[in-house]
C-alpha positions in Angstrom: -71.6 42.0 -46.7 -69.0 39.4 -47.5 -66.4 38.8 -45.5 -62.7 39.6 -46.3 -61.7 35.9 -47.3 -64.9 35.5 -48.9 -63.5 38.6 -50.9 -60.7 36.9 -51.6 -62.2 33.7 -52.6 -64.4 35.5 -55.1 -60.9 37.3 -56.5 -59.1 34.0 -56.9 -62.0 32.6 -59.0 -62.4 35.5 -60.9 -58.5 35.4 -61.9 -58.9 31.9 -62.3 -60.9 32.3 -64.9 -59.2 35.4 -66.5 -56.0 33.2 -66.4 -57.6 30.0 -67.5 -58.9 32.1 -70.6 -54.8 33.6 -71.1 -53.7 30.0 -71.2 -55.4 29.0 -73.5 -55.7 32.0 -75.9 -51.6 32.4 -75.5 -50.5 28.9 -75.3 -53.0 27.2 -78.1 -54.7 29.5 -80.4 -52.7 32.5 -80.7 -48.7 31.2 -80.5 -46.4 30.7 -83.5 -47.8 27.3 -85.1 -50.9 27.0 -82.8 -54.3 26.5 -84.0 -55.1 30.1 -86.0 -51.5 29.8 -87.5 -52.0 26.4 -88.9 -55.2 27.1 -90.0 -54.3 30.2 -92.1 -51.1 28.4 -93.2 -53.2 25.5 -94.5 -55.6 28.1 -96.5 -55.7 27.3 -100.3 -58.4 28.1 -103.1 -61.0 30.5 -104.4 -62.9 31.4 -101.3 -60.8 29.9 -98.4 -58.3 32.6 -98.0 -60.2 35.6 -97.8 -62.9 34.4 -96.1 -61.6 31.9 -93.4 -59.0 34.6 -92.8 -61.3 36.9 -91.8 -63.4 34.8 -89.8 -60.1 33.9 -88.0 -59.3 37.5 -87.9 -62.7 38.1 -86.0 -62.4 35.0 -83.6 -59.2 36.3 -82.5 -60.4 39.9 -82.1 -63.0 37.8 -80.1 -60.4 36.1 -77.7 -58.4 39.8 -77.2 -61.6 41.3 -75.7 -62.1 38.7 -73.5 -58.6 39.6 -72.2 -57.9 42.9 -72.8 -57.9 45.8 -69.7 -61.5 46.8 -69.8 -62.5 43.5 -69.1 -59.7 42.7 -66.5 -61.3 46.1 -64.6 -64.9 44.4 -65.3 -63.6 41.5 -63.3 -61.7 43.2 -60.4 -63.8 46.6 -59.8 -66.7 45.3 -58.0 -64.4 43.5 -55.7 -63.1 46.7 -54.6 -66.4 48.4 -53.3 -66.5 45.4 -51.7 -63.4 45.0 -50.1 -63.6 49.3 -49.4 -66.0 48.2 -46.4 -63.8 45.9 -44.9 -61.4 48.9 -45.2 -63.8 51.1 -43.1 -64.4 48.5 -40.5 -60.3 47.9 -39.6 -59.6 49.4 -36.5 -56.5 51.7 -36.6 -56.6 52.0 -40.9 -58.4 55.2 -40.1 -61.4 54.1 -42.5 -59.4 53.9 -45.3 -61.4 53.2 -48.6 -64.4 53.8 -46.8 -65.6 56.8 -48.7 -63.8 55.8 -52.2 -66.0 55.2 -55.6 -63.1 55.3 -58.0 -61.3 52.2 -58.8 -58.1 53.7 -58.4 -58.5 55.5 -55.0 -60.4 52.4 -53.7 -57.0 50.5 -54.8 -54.6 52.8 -53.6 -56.5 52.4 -50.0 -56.3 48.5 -50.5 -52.9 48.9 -50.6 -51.9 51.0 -47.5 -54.3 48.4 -45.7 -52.6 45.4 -47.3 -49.1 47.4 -45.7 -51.1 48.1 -42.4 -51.9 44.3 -42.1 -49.1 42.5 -43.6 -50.8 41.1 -46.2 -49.1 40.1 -49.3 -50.1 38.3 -52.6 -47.7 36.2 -55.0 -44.9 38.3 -56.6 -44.4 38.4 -60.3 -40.8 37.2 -59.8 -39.3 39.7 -61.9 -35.5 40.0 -62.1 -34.7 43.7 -62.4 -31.6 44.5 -64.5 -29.4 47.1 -62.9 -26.1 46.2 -64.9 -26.0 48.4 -68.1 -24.8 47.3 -71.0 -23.3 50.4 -73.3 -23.0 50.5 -77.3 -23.2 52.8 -79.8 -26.7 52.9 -81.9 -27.5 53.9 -85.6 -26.2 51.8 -89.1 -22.7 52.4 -87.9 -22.8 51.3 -84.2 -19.3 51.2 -82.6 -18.9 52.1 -78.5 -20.0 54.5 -76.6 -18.5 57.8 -76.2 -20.2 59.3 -72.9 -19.4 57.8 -69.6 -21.8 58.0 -66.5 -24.3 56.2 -64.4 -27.8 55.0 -64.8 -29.6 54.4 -61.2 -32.6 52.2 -61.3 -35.0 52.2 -58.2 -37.8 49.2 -58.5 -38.7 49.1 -54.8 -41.4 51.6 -53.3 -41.7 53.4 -50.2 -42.7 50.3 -48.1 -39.5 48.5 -49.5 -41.9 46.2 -52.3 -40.9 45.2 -55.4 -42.8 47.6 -58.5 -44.4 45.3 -60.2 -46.8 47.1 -62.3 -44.4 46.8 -65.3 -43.4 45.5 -68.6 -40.2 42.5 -68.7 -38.4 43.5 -71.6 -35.6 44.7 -72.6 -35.2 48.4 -72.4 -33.4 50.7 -74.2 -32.0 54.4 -73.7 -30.5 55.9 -76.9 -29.2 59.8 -76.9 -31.1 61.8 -78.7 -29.9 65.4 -78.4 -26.2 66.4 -77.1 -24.3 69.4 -77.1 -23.9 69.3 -81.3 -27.8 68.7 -82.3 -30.6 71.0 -79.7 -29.7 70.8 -75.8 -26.6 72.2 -73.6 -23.8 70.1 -72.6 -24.2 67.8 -70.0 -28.1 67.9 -70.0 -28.4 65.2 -73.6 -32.2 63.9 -73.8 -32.1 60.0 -73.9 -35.5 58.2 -75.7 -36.7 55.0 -74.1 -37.8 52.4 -76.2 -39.1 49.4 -74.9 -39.9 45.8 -76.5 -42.4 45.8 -79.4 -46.3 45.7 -78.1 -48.3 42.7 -78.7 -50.9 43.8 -81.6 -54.3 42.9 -79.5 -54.4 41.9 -75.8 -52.9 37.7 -76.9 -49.8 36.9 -76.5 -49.1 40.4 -73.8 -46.1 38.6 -71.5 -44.1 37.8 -75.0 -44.2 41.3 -75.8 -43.2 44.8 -74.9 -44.6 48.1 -73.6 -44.4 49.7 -77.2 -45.6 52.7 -77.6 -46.8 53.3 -74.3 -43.7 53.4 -72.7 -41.9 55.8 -75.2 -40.4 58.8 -73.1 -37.7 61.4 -73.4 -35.1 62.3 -70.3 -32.5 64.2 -69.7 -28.6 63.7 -68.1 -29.2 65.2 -64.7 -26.5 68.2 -64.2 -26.1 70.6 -61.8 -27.3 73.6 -63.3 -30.7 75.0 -63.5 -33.4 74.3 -65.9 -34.8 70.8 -67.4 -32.6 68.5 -65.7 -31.0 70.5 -63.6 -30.0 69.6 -59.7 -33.2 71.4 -57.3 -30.5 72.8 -55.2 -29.2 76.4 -55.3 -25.5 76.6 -56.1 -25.0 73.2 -56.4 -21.8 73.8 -57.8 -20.5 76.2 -54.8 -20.4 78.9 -57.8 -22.1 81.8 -56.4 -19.0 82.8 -53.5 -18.0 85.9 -51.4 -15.4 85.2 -48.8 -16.3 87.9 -46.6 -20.3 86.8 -46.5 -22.1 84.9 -44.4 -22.6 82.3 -45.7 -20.1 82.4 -47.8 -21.7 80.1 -50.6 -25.1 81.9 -52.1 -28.1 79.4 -50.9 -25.7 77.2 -48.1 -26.1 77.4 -44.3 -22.8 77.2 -42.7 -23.5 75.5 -39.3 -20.2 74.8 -38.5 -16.6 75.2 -39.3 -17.4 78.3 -41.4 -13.8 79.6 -41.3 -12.8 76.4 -43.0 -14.3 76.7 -46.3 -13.5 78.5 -49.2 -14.2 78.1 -53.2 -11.5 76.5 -55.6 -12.0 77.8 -59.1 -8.7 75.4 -60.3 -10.0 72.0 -59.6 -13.3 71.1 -60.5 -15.5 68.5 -61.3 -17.4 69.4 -64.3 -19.1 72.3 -65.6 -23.1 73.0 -65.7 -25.5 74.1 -68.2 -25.6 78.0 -67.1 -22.4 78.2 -65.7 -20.9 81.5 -65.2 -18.5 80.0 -62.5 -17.0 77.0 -62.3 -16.0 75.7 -58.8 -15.9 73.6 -56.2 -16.0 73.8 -52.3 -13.1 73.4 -50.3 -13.0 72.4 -46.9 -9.9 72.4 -44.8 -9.3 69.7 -42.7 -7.9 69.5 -38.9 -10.6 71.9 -37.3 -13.5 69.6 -36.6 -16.8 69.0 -37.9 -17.7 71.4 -40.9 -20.8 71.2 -42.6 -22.8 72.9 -45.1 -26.2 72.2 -45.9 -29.6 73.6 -47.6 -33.0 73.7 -46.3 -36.0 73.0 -48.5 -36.8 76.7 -48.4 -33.3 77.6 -49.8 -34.0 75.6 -53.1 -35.4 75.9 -56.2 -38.7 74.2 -55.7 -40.3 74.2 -52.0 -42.8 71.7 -52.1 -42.1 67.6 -53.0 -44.4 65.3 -54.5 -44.6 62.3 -51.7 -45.3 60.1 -54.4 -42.1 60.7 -56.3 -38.8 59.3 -55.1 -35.3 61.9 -55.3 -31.7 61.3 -55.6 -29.0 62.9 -53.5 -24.9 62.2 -54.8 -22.1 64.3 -54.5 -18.4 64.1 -56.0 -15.8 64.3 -53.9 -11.9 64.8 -54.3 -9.4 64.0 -51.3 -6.6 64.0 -53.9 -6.1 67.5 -55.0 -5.8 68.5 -51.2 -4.4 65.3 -49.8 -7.2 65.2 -47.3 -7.0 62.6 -44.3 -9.1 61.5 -41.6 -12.5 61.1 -40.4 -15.6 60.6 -42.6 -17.9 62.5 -45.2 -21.5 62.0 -44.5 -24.2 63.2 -46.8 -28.0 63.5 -45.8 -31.1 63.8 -47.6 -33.5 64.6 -44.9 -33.6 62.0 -42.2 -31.4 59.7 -44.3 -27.7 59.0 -44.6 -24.7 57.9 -46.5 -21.5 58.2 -45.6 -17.7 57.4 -46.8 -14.5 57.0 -44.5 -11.5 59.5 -46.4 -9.1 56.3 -46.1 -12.2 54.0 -47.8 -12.3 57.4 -50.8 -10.8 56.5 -53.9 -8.5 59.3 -55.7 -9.3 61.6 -58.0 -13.5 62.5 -57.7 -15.5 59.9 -56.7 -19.3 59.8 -56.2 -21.3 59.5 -52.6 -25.3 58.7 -52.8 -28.0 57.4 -50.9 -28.6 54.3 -52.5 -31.4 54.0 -54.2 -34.5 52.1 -52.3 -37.2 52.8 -50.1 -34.7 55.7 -48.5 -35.5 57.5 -52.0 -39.2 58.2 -51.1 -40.2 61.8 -49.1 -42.3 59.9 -46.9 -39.8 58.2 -45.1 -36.6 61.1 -45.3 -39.2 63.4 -44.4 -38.0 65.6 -41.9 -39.0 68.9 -39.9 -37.0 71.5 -41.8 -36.1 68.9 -44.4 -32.7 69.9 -45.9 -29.7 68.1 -47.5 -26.5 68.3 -45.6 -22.8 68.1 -46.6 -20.6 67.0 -43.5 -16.8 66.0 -42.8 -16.8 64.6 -39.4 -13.0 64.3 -37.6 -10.5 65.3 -40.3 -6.8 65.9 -39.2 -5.5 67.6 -42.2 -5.6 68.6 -45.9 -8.6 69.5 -47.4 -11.6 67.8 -49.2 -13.0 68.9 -52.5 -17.0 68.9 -53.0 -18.8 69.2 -56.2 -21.7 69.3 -58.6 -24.0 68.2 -56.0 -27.3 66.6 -57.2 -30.8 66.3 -55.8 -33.3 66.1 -58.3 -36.5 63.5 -58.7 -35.7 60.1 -60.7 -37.5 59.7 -63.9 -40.5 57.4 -64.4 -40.9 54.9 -67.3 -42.9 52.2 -67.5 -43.0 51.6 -64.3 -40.0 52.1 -62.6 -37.8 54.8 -61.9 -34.7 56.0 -63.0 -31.5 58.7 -62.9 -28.9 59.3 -65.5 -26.0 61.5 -64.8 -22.3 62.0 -65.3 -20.2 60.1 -62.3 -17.0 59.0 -64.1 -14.0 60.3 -61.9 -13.2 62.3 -65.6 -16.5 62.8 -67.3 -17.1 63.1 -70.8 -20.5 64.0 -72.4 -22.9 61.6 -74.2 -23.2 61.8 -77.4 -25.8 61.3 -79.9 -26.7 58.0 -80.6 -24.8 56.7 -77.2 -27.0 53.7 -76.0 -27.5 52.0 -72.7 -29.5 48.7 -72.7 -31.3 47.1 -69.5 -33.2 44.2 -70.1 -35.5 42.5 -67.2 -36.1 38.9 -66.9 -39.1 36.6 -65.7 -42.6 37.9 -64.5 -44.6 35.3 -66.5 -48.5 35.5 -65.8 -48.2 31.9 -63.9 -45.5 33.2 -61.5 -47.7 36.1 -59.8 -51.5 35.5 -61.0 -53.2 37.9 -59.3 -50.5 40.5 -59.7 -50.5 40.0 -63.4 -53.9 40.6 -63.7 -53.7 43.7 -61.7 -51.0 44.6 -63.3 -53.3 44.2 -66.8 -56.4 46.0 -65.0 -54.3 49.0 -65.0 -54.9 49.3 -61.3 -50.9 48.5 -60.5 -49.4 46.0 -57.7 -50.2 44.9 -54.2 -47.2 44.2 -52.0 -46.0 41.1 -52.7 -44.1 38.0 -51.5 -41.9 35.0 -53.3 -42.5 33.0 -50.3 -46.1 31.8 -49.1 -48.4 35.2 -49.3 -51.3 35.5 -47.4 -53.7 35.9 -50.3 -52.7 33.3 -52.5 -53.3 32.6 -56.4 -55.9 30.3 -57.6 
């Protein structure tokens, strides 16, 4: 059997010549004025035109094969069953691989060993946009009525970029609102990336196309498609004389210190038969509230999908003071001073990153907590907690909701733009390819990586 860099050695040649093929089909024969555009442009005559053109026609459709994702996987497969006995020899990777026929098992094993043994390749270099630009789509365009926030996570669980993606730029225009099929507060946005490249030429000038097309939804607090995976995640459902008091909340201290406020509010919910908000006195110690995976809606998450934890909070109403709020998703926390809290409501999350996968806020009971730690006096205001999975598309994730401290609800045609820079096939070869295979990304490196290109 080969060795591992004799693996390696065989992978850099093969996306040597994968790549040396791109170059040239993308850079000579297929660009704007290269060689089949000058030839077709030069056609004149009887018999020239139709037939030369479809010769040309067939020697592209020639070039695309060589470069499309079948033959990327042709390329890359083999090297996999190889490399899945170096996985089954590595002390401590548990024989990862070992028993794998499937390209993408086998790859999803090379990667946890790549993890395991601090390998790396070269990274694609993409520059992830996180800053939304907001407009108003359709013949009449204009600005944006609906105010909120769109979250982007592009790192994974192991803190590595996600570079099994398209750069483009990427747009999200509201399709449904409150006036034209859904409830307000949960409007369905279409993505819409880039145009596609026709054939498998010319793929890093273009787009994801139709591939990428995907519908999601403003996430709100209420139930239903959308909808926060908490119970009562608007402190709604209330009976002062209950313990708890708030339906689907464990009260685990400073119970006597909360109470509901059906005057000041952050937003309503689809659903809503209540609308609410907790209230927690100050000047009594600690209080917190929190909800244990058994208590929600769902009671199983999907490790490989990452979540998103906020809250809105309000010091203002009840001129709260002292101490610190502190929110936790499992084993993982955020947290705000009261002096640091802007007025009116304001929005605490886990930021997203690595912190956003179950595998590492994975706890025994998991459960998201609510806490105000050393208050003196007033009282606090929390609302329209969210926890809910982020959305996938093309590649990456992401999570729309309301967060304005006065929200107002997206409207049709409402249209947030993103658009992603660099990631050219030169930066990260043996990422790009991978990428192109369809098997994904290896963790990668802009410095030196220890499996380098060709």
């Amino acid at each position: 059997m080969p060795t591992e860099a004799e693996i390696q050695t065989q992978w850099r040649n093969a996306v040597d010549v994968l790549e040396t093929a791109r170059a040239h089909a993308d850079g000579t024969m297929a660009p704007a004025a290269g060689k089949f555009d000058v030839l077709l442009q030069s056609l004149e005559g009887d018999y020239t035109p139709v037939e030369i053109a479809a010769a040309v026609a067939r020697y592209r459709a020639t070039y695309s094969a060589l470069l499309d994702p079948g033959t990327a996987l042709q390329f890359l497969s083999p090297l996999l069953l190889d490399y899945a006995a170096i996985l089954a020899a590595e002390a401590g990777i548990a024989g990862f691989g070992s028993g794998y026929r499937d390209s993408g098992d086998l790859f999803s094993a090379l990667y946890e060993y790549f993890v395991a043994t601090t390998k790396t390749v070269q990274s694609r270099n993409i520059t992830f946009d996180s800053t939304v630009t907001t407009g108003k789509s359709g013949p009449s365009g204009g600005s944006i009525v609906g105010n909120g926030a769109m979250s982007r996570l592009t790192t994974d669980r192991y803190g590595f970029a996600i570079e099994a993606c398209h750069v483009e730029r990427k747009l999200f225009r509201c399709r449904q609102d409150q006036n034209t099929g859904v409830e307000k507060e949960a409007e369905v946005f279409e993505h819409l990336g880039a145009n596609e490249s026709q054939d498998a030429l010319l793929r890093s000038s273009f787009g994801s196309g139709r591939s990428s097309i995907a519908f999601l939804r403003s996430h709100h607090a209420g139930s239903g498609a959308g909808g926060s995976l908490l119970n009562n995640s608007t402190f709604s459902t209330f009976l002062a004389t209950a313990t708890p008091k708030f339906t689907g909340w464990t009260e685990t201290a400073g119970g006597a210190q909360l109470a509901q406020d059906t005057t000041n509010f952050y937003r309503s919910h689809p659903g809503a038969s209540t609308d609410a908000a907790l209230k927690i006195t100050g000047g009594a110690g600690t209080v917190t509230v929190k909800q244990a995976l058994d208590e929600m809606r769902v009671r199983r998450l999907d490790s490989n999908t990452p979540y998103f934890l906020r809250v809105m909070l309000n010091k203002t109403v009840g001129t709260a003071s002292g101490g610190t709020v502190t929110i936790r998703m499992g084993s993982v926390t955020a947290s705000v001073t009261i002096a640091a809290l802007g007025a009116g409501w304001q929005e605490l999350l886990i930021t997203a990153g690595e912190d956003s996968w179950p595998t590492v806020f994975g706890q025994d009971p998991l459960d998201v907590e609510i806490e105000w730690s050393s208050s003196t006096s007033g009282f606090l205001l929390v609302d329209d907690v969210l926890f809910a999975p982020f959305d996938l598309v093309d590649g990456t994730w992401w999570f729309l909701r309301a967060n304005n401290a006065t929200p107002i609800a997206w409207e049709i045609d409402d249209l947030l733009q993103f658009t992603d820079t660099g990631g050219a096939p030169t930066t990260g070869k043996v990422q790009w390819w991978l990428f192109v295979a369809g098997l994904g990304y290896l963790p990668s490196t802009t410095g030196t990586p220890t499996f380098a290109d060709p």
